[in-house]
C-alpha positions as CSV (number, residue, x, y, z in Angstrom):
1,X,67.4,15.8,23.5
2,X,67.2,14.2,20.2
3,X,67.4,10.2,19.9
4,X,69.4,8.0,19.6
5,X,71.6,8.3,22.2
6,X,74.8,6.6,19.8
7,X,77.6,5.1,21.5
8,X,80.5,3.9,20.4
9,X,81.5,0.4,21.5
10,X,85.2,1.0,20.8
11,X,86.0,4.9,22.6
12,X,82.6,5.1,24.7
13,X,82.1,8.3,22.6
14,X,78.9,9.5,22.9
15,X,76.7,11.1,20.3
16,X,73.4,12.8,18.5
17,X,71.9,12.5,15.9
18,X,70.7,15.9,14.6
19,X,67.3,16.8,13.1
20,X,67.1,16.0,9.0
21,X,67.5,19.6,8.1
22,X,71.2,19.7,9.8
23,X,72.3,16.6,7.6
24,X,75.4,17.7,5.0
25,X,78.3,20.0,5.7
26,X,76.6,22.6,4.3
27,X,73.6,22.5,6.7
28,X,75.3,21.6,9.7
29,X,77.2,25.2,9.4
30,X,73.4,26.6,10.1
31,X,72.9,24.6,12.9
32,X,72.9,25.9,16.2
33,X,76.7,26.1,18.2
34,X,77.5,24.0,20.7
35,X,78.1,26.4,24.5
36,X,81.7,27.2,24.7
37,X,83.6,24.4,26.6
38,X,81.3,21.8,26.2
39,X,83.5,19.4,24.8
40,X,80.7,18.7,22.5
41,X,81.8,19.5,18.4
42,X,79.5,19.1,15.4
43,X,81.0,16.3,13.1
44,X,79.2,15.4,9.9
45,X,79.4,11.7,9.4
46,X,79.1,10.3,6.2
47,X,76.1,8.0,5.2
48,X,76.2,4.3,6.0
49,X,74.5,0.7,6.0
50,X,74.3,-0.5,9.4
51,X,72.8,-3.9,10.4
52,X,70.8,-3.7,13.2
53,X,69.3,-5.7,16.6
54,X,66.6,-4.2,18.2
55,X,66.0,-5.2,22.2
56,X,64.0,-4.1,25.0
57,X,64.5,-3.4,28.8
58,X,67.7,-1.7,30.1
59,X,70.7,-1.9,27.9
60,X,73.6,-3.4,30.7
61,X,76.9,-4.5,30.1
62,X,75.6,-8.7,29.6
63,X,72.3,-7.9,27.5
64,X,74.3,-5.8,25.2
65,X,77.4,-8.4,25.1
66,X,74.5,-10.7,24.2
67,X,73.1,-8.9,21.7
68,X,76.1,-7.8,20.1
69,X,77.2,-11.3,20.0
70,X,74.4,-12.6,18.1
71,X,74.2,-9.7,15.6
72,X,78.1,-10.3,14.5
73,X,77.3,-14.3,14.0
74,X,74.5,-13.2,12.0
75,X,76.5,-11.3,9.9
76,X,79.5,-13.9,9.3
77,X,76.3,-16.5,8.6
78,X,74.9,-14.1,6.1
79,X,76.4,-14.7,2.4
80,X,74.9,-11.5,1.2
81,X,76.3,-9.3,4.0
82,X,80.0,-8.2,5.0
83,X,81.4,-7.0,8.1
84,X,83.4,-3.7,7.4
85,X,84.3,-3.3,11.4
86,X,83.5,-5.6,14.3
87,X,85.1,-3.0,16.3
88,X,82.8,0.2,15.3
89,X,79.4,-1.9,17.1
90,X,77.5,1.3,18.3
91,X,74.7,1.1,21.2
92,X,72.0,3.0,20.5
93,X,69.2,4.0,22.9
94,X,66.3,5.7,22.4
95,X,64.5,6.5,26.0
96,X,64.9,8.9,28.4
97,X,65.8,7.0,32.0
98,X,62.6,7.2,33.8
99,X,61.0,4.7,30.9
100,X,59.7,1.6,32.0
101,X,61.6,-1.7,31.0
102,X,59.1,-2.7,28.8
103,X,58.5,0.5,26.9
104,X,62.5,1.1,26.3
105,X,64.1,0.7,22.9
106,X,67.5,0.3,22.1
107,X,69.9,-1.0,19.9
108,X,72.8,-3.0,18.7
109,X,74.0,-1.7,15.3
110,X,77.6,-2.6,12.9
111,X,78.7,-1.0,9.4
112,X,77.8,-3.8,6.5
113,X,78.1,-4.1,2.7
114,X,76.0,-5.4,0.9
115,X,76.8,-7.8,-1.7
């Protein structure tokens, strides 16, 4: 399994972030084929900025509300920052479920421009 474990805040569309040597179009043809219905498809995704909020523990419906939350206000507080879709927030999580609370990582992350 690779992390993070990306989903989407808007569809609940789960996804993977593949190893560095599958990144570009080209690449992700060698990469290898997902077992026939799966429902899993390789899509390349084009490079972004994100702004981020890192958290601990389990990531549950009111934590990530909270944290979600407070990474959009920081944004519209920010001069230098804008907000190019509140609706594409993406939950990211990076342990497998057997972690401990207080060894989990996870996070809260939004497509910015810089200005």
């Amino acid at each position: 399994m690779t992390t993070p474990v990306q989903t989407q805040s808007d569809s609940g569309t789960m996804s993977f972030i593949m190893p560095s040597q599958y990144w570009g179009e080209d690449a992700l043809k060698s990469a290898p084929a997902p077992s026939e219905g799966s429902s899993v498809a390789l899509i390349p995704v084009a490079e972004e900025i994100m702004a981020v909020t890192v958290f601990g523990g389990y990531a549950r419906g009111k934590v990530v509300d909270q944290k979600t939350k407070a990474l959009l206000q920081s944004i519209e507080d920010a001069d230098d920052v804008e907000l190019l879709d509140k609706a594409a927030t993406r939950l990211m999580q990076y342990n497998d479920p057997f972690t401990v609370p207080w060894k989990r990582r996870n996070e809260v992350a939004v497509p910015v421009r810089l200005s």
